[in-house]
FILUMTOR-629453 format. One record per residue (C-alpha): x, y, z negated. Coordinates in steps of 0.001 Angstrom, whole numbers. Example, Ala and Ser with C-alpha at 12.3 -4.5 7.8 and 13.67 -1.06 7.14 Angstrom:
ROGU:12300:-4500:-7800
ROGU:13670:-1060:-7140
This chain:
ROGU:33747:-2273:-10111
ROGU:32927:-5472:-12078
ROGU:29697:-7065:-11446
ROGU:28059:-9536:-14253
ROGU:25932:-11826:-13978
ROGU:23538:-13710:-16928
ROGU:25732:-16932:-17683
ROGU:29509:-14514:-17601
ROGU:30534:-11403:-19470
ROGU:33697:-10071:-17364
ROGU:34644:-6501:-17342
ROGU:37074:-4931:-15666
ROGU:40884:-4539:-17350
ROGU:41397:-1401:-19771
ROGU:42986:1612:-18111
ROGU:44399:4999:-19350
ROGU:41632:6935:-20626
ROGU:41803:9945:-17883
ROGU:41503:14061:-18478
ROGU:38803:15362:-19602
ROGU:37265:17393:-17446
ROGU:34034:19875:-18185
ROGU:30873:18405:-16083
ROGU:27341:19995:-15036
ROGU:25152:22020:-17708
ROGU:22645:19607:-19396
ROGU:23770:16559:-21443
ROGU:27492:17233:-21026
ROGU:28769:14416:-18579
ROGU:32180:14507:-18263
ROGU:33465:13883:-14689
ROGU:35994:11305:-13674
ROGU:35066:8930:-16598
ROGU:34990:5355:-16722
ROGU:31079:4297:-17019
ROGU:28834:1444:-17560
ROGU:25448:1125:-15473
ROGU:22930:-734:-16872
ROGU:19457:-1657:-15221
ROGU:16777:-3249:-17590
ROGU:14259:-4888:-16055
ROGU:10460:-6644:-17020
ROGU:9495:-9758:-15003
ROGU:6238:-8174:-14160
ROGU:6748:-4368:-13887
ROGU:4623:-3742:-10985
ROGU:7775:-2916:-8575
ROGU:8694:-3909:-5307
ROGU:12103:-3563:-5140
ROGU:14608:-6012:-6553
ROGU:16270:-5901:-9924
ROGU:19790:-6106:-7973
ROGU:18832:-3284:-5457
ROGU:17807:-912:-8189
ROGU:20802:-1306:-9632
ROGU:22861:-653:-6240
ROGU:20676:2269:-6295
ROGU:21482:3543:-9841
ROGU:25442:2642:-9161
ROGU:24841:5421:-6064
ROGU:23451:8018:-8452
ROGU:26028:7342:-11238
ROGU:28872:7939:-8471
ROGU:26923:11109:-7134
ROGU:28296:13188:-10062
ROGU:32072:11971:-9621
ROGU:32063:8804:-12538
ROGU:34087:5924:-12140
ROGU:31797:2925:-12382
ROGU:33952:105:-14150
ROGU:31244:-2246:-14753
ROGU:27435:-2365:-13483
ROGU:24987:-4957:-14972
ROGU:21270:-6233:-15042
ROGU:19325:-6874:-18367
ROGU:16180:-8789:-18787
ROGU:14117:-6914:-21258
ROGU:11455:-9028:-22804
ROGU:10860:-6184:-24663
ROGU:11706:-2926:-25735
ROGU:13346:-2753:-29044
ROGU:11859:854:-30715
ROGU:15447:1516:-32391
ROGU:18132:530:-29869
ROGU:15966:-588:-26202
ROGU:18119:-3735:-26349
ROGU:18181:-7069:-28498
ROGU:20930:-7228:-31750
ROGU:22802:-9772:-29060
ROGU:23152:-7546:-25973
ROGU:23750:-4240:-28307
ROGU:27070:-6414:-29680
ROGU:27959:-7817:-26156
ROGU:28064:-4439:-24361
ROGU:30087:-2677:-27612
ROGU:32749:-5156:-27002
ROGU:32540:-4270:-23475
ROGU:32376:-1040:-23910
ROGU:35812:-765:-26320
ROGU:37837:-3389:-23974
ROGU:37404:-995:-20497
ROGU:37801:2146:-22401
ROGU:34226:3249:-21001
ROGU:33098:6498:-21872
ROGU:30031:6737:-20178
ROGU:26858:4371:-20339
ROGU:24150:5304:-17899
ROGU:20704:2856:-18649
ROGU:18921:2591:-15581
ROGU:15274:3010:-17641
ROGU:13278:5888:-20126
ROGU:15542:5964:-23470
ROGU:14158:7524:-26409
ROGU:16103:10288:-27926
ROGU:16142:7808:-31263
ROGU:17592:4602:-29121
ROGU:19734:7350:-27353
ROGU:21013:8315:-30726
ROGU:21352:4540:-32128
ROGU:23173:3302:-29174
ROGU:25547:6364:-29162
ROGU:26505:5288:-32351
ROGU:26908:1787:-31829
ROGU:28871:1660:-28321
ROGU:30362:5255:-29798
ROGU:29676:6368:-25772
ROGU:27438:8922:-24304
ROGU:24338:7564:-23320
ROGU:22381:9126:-20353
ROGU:19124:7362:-19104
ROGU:17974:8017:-15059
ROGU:16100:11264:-15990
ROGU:19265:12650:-17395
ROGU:21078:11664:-14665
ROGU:19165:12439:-11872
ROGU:19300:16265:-14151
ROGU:23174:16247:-14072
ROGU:22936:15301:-9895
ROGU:20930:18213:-9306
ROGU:22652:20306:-11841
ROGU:25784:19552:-9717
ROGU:24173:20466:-6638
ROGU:22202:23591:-6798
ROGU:23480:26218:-4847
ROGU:21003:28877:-4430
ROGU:19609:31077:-7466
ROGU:16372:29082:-6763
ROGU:17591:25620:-7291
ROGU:19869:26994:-10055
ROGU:16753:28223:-11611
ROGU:14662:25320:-11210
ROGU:17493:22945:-12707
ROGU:18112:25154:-15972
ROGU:14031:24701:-16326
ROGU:14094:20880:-15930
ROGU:17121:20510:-18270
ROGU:15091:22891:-20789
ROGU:12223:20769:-20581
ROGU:13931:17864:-21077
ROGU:16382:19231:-23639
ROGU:13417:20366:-25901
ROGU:12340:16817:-26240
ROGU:15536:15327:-26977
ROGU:16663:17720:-30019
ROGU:16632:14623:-32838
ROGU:20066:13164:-31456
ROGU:21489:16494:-31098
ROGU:21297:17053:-34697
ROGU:21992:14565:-38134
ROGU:21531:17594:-40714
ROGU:17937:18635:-40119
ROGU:17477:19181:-43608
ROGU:19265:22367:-43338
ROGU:17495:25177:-43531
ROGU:18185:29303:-42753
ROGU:15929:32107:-43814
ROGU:13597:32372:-46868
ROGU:13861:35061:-48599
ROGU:12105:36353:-51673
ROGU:9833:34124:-54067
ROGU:7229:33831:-51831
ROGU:9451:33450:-48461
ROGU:9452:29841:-48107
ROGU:12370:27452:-47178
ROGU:12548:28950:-43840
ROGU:12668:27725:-40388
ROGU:14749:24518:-40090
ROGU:17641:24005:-37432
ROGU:15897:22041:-34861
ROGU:12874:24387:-35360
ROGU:15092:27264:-34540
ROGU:16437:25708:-31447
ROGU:13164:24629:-30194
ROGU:12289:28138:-30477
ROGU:15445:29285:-28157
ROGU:14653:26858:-25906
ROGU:10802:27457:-25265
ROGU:12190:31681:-25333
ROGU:14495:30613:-22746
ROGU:12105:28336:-20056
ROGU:9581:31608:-20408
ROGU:12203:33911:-19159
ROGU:13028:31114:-16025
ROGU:9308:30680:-15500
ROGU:9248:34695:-15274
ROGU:11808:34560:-13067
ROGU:10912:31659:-10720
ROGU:7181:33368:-10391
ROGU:9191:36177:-8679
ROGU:10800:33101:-6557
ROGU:6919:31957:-5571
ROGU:5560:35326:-4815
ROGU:8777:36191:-2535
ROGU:7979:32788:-582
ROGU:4504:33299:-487
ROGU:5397:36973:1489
ROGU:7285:34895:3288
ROGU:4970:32443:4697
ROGU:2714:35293:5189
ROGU:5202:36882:7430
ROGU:5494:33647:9589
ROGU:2032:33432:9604
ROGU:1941:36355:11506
ROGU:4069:35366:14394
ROGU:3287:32909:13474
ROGU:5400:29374:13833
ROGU:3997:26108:12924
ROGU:5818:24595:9910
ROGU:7192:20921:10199
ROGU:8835:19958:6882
ROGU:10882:17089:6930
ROGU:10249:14965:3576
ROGU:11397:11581:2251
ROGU:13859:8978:93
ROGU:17039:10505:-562
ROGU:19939:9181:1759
ROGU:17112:8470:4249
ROGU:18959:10462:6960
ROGU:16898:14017:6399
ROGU:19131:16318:6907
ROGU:21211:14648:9879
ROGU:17840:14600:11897
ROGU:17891:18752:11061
ROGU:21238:18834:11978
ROGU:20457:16994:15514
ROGU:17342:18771:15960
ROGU:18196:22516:15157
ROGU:21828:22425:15602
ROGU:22201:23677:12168
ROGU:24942:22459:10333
ROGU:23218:21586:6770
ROGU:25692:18942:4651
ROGU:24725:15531:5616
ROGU:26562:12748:3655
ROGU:25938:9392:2893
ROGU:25052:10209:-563
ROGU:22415:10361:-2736
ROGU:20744:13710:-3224
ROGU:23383:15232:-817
ROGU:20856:18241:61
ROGU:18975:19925:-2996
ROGU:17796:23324:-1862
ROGU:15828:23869:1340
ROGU:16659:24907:4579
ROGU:14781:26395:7164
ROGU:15680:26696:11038
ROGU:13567:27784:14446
ROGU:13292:24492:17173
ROGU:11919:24751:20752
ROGU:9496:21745:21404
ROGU:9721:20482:25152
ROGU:6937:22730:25536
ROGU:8845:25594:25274
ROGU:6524:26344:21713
ROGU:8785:27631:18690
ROGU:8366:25580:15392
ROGU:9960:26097:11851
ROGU:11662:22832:10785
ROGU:12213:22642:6659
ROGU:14437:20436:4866
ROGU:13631:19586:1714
ROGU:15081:17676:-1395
ROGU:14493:13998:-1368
ROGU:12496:11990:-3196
ROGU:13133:8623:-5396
ROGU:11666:6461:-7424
ROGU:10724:6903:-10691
ROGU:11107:10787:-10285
ROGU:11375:12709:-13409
ROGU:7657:14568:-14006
ROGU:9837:17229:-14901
ROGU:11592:18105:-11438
ROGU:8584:17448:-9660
ROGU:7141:20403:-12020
ROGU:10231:22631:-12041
ROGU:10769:21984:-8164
ROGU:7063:22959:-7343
ROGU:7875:26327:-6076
ROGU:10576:24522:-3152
ROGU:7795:21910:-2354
ROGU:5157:24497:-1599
ROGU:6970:24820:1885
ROGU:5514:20516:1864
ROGU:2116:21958:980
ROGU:1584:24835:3887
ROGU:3492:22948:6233
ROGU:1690:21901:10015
ROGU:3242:18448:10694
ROGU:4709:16138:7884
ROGU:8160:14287:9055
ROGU:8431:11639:6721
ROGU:11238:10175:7226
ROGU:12263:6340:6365
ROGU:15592:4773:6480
ROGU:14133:1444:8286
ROGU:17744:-141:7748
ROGU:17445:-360:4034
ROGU:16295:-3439:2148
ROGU:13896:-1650:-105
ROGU:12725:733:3082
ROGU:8669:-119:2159
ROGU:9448:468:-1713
ROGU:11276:3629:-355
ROGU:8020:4666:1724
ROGU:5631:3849:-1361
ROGU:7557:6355:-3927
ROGU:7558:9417:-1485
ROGU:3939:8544:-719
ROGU:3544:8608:-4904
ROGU:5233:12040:-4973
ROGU:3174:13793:-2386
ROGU:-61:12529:-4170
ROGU:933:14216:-6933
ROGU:1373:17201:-5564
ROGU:-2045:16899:-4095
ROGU:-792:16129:-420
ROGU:-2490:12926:-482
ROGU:-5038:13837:1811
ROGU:-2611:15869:4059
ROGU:-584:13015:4178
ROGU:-2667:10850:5692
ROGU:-4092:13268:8522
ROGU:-741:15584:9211
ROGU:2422:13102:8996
ROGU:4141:11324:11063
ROGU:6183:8962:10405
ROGU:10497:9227:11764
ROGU:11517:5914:11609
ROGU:15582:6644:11212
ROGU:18769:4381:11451
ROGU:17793:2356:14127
ROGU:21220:2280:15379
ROGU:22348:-568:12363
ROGU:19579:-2584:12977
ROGU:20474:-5740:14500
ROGU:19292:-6385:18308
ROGU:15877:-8211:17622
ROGU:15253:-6055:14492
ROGU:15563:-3467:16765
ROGU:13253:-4855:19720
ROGU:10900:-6043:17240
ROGU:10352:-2054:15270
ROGU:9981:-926:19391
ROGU:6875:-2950:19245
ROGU:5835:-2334:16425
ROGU:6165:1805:16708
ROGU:4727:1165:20481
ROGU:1312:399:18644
ROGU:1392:2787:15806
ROGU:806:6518:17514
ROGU:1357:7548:14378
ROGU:5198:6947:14183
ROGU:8839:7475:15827
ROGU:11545:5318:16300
ROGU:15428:7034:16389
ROGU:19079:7111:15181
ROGU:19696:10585:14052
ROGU:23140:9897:14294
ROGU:23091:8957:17793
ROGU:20489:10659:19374
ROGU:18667:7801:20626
ROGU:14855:8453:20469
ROGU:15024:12221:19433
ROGU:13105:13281:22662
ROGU:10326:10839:22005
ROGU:10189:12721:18268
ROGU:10052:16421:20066
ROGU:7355:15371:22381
ROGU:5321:13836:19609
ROGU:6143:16636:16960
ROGU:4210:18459:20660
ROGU:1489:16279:20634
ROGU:284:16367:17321
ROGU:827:20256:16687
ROGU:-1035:20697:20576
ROGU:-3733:18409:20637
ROGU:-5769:21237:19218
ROGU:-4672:23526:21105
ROGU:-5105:25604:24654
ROGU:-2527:27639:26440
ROGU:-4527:30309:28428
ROGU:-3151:33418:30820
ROGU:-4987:36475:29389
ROGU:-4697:40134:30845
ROGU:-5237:43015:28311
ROGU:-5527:46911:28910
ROGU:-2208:48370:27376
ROGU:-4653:50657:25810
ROGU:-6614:47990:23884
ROGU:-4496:47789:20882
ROGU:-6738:45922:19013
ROGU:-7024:42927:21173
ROGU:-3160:42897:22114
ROGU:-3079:42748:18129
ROGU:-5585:40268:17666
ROGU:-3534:37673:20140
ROGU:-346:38715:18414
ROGU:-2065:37987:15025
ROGU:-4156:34513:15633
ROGU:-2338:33260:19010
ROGU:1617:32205:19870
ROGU:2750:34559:22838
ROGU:4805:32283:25141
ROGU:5253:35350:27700
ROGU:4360:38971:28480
ROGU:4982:40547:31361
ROGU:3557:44212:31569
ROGU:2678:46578:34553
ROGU:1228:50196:34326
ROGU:-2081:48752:33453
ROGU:-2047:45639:31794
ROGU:-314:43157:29660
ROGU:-169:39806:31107
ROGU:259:37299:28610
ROGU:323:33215:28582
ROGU:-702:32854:24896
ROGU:-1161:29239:22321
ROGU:-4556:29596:20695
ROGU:-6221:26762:19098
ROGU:-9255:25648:20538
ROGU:-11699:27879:18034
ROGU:-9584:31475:18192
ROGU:-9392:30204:22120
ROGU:-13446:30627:21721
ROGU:-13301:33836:19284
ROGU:-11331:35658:21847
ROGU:-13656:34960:24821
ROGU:-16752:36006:22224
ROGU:-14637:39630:21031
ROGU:-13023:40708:24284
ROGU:-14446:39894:27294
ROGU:-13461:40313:31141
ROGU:-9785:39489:29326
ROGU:-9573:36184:31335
């Protein structure tokens, strides 16, 4: 890959254009392609992150759905140009590019308009695909369940819908009319807008089915019931290798980008000996689409009724407190804001490539924070300290109590089952004896209901 700088226009030597091959639903992307990345940037755009690392990080997404990057590049913007993004001078420099590396796929690193998408088709005659539309094809490529199948058709719909100008250069065509007092009829783009909204209400239909199956769901565990700890953060931060470590599941876990789309849910035994329900869930990044979070809602309810937050940060990476602010950006909008900052602690991961005093330096620094875990998920190191806080937190409201119940006093037996976690029962001819998790309240309720039970 060929990396340019401002001052030197190099690209790397034209090869054999290879076979085309068909790519995900959406815009079309066709896999094994030679593509151009291209990350615009402002002087003052409000970010933290470096112009160079966002483009590292949109060179990781563009190789996430199998293209060959050829060239990657940053581009001042001093502003946007309404017909093409870029300046008359940068439009020419990248065609020539373009043509000389036989590139077939440009992927702009910013929010393209479907008319500068259209224009700069035509001029670099490539496929353009701006980071929603990539980030579309990733998850396209990586749904696996009906669910996330489902919630990607939705997404592309949505984003489909408002992109229908470049899909089309004979909008003055027109079908229907009939009769003198018919009209000209509906015109083609109308027509397809009107597929496409029939279409996302049939996959809203059918992911409401999705939400009221996982609402009986969390009923049901609500009943044993399990505390929830969903594990939530950047993509690549190490998510589902900590499930892997901690459940013994074997969820994929690559060093990829968006390597895990639909959740996962396994059953973990804290130190305690208590039984918890760790969730993995997609990750986040910046500048996610409005439209995933949207279509995606119904997999990050498990976020919203879960116990204990992991969030979990990959403390090796440059960008790791640009990383933190985004996920913190996507809970707040989906109104976990709040939760956030009273049920989450933060899993401080990859502390095995940090460098000696990096190292000894985050051990201070989590040694005064109660509120956070240092560990390599890969290695192991610090995943007891993570189990006995994961304890802490979900116990320090908490009581375990030793209760003995008339085997003929359904209701109370019920009531424990219902609002309490049963950590044993032993029964004899009279009694159930039962250690039992209540929190401090239902501890109170129970003394108050049944008494003469302790």
């Amino acid at each position: 890959m060929t990396r340019r700088t401002r001052t030197r226009t190099r690209a790397s030597p034209p090869g054999p254009t290879p076979d085309v091959k068909n790519g995900s639903a959406g815009n079309g992307i066709i896999s094994q392609e030679r593509a151009l990345v291209l990350h615009p940037y402002k002087n003052a755009d409000g970010t933290t992150r470096s112009a160079d690392a966002c483009l590292e990080e949109a060179v990781g997404l563009t190789q996430a759905i199998n293209l060959e990057v050829v060239c990657a590049d940053t581009i001042r913007l001093q502003r946007a140009r309404p017909g093409t993004l870029f300046g008359a001078g940068a439009v020419e420099t990248y065609r020539s590019i373009i043509a000389e590396a036989n590139i077939a796929v440009t992927v702009i690193d910013f929010p393209v308009t479907p008319i500068q998408q259209r224009n700069l088709e035509r001029a670099w005659d490539c496929k353009i695909v701006d980071r929603t539309g990539l980030i579309l094809e990733i998850f396209g490529a990586r749904a696996r369940t009906r669910e996330g199948l489902l919630q990607v058709d939705l997404a592309h719909l949505s984003y489909q819908r408002s992109r229908l100008v470049r899909s089309w250069t004979h909008l003055e065509r027109q079908r229907g009319g009939a009769g003198f007092l018919g009209g000209p009829g509906e015109t083609q783009i109308e027509s397809d807008r009107r597929q496409i909204d029939e279409r996302i209400t049939r996959i809203k239909r059918e992911l409401s089915r999705v939400v009221r199956t996982r609402h009986l769901h969390r009923q049901s565990r609500k009943r044993v019931p399990y505390p929830v700890v969903a594990l939530v953060g950047y993509t690549n931060a190490g998510k589902s290798t900590l499930f892997n470590r901690l459940s013994g599941a074997n969820v994929t876990a690559e060093d990829q980008l968006f390597a895990t789309l639909d959740p996962t849910m396994r059953a973990v035994t804290l130190p305690s000996g208590r039984t918890i329900i760790l969730s993995d869930t997609v990750g986040f990044v910046s500048s996610l689409p409005t439209t995933l979070v949207a279509a995606f809602r119904a997999t990050l309810e498990e976020v919203l009724e879960a116990n204990l937050i992991l969030h979990v940060r990959d403390v090796a990476h440059p960008d790791t407190v640009a990383q933190r602010e985004d996920v913190l950006a996507v809970l707040a909008e989906l109104g976990l804001d709040e939760v956030a900052s009273s049920a989450m602690l933060e899993v401080r991961n990859k502390i095995d490539l940090l460098a000696p005093e990096e190292r000894a330096s985050l051990g201070l620094q989590v040694s005064r924070d109660a509120g956070a875990v240092a560990l390599s998920a890969v290695t192991g190191d610090g995943e007891q300290c993570l189990l006995e806080a994961i304890d802490g937190r979900l116990n320090a409201d908490r009581q375990v109590v030793d209760v003995s119940i008339d085997l003929a006093d359904g209701e109370a037996i019920a009531w424990v089952y219902q609002r309490g976690e049963v950590l044993s029962r032993r029964d004899d001819e009279v009694s159930a004896h039962m250690r039992v998790g209540l929190d401090t309240a239902d501890a109170a309720r129970f003394d108050h209901l049944f008494v003469n039970h302790r």
